[in-house]
C-alpha angles and dihedrals in degrees: 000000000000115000141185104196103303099339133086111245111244106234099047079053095046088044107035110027105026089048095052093047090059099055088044118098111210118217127242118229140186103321094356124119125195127214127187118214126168092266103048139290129311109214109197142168120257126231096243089060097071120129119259120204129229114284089018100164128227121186114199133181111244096203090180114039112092113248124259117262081254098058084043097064095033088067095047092053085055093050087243124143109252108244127176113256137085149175127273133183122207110210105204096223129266125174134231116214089344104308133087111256109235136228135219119249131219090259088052102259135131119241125166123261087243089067103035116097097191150015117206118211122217112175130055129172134181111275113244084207142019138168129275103255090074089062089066094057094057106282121138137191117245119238125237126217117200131193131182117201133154117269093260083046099251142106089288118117102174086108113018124219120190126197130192122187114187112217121190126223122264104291117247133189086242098055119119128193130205139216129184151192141205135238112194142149124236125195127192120228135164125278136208149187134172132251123204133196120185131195139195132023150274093266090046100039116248125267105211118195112190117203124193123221118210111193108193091177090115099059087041086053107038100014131235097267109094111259124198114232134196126213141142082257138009107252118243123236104231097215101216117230125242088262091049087061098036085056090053092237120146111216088151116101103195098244127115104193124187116188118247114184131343110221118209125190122201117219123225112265115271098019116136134166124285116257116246130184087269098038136277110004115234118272130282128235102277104256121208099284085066103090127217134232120177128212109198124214099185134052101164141061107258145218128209141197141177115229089233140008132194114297124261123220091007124129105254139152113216127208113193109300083348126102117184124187136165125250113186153313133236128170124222115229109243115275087034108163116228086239086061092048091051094039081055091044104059092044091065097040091055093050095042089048104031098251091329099280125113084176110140129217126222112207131156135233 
């Protein structure tokens, strides 16, 4: 090659290198198109190469697989013929704390979502909100009507009933109804909750000993790996209140759940609900003329942690998926009020449980 100092001369490059690229074909490769010009060839990127992110979500109509004994009966509620044929979802897969979650076939067992070409989904539910866009193909929002009455249905308000009744608008031949269903991971953690036993007397002063009670039974029944899930609607986690653990009582369910995807489906124009004696008969499963639109939650891999596990090196006596150890003791003076106990109470409990919670956070890097 010809130089003049660090540069290439121009005409070696007009002559040489120019020239050779013209009469060189490039070669189009997975999601790359080729076109010639004049001048040369524009290599671009087709459309359907773009990336995808993890957990990017992909319904598809199964015309052919039998329907679950949910959507079943789902169809026969609704006064519809059962037919073959239901909806799937392929979750391009994303990975928590460095592995794929899995998903639970129809035999019960567990494969990753790596491996996993569908998901079937088998609940749907009206949505009690969408967004917007569907206004403009033809949904509509139902109206409530509220009264408030008395409980002998009069002007009496000692005790208050309300009553909401939800009526829809005037039905049109362009009107368009939606159903949806939710895509969403769980993980299992460890609960807790806390015991108390208390001595002595009013007179004497009370000696108070607080246990803590780790259950493990939702990691032994569901694992410790993420699994992706698929319902009409993500459970809530109800967070017990400090009285709630003070009192000992599990309204914790072990699961720490993040929304993947929501799923609409978009009916015909002009479908509406069968009429039953007592009015429209719930909705069937969507078929394949409904037609699907995904909103996606999450864009990242993930990590996840609980706020506590079970302690290590710690003296505990265990009872099936159940460690107990104890946390700590405080005596109330003689004369103590309940309302003194319980003030003490929660104070140790907060600091022995870090404000009560073992919820877990998920959060990416």
């Amino acid at each position: 090659m010809k130089f003049i100092g660090n540069h290439i001369a121009a005409s070696f490059w007009n002559s040489k290198v120019l020239g050779r690229l013209r009469h060189e074909d490039a070669s189009p490769g997975a999601h790359i198109t080729v076109l010639k010009l004049p001048g040369g060839q524009l290599v671009s990127q087709s459309d359907s190469g773009l990336y995808k992110h993890p957990w990017f979500t992909s319904p598809q109509w199964n015309p052919e697989k039998e329907k679950s004994d949910a959507l079943k009966a789902a169809a026969r509620a609704a006064g519809e013929e059962v037919k073959p044929g239901v909806w799937e979802a392929i979750v391009r897969p994303g990975f928590v704390n460095g592995e794929d979650p899995t998903v639970k076939q129809e035999d019960g067992t567990l494969v990753g979502l790596v491996d996993t070409p569908a998901i079937q989904l088998n609940a749907f539910a009206f949505p009690l909100g969408f967004p917007k866009f569907f206004e403009s193909l033809g949904v509509q929002k139902e109206r409530n009507k509220v009264s408030i009455t008395g409980n002998d249905g009069s002007g009496n308000f000692d005790s208050i009933k309300i009553r909401i009744d939800e009526t829809p608008r005037e039905s049109t031949a362009e009107r368009r109804y939606l159903q949806s269903c939710e895509v969403f991971l769980s993980v299992a953690r460890p609960t807790y909750s806390m015991a108390t036993q208390v001595d002595g007397n009013l007179v004497t002063g009370h000696l108070v000993d607080y246990t803590v009670t780790f259950d493990t039974s939702a990691m032994e029944r569901s694992g410790s790996r993420a699994r992706i899930l698929a319902a009409a609607a993500m459970p809530e986690t109800y967070k017990p209140t400090l009285q709630d653990r003070l009192a000992g009582v599990y309204g914790d369910d072990g699961e720490d759940r993040i929304l993947v995807a929501t799923i609409f489906f978009l009916s015909p124009a002009g479908w509406t609900p069968k009429m039953g004696d007592k009015g429209p008969l719930p909705p069937p499963p969507p078929n394949g003329f409904w037609t699907p639109f995904v909103r996606h939650n999450l864009f990242w891999n993930l990590c996840h942690a609980a706020k506590n596990l079970p302690p290590v090196n710690t003296k505990q006596a265990a009872t099936d998926s159940f460690l107990s150890y104890f946390v700590g003791r405080y005596t109330v003076a003689p004369q103590a009020t309940l309302g003194a106990m319980e003030a003490e109470g929660q104070r140790i409990l907060a600091a022995a449980l870090n404000n009560t919670s073992n919820e877990g956070k998920f959060w990416s890097v």
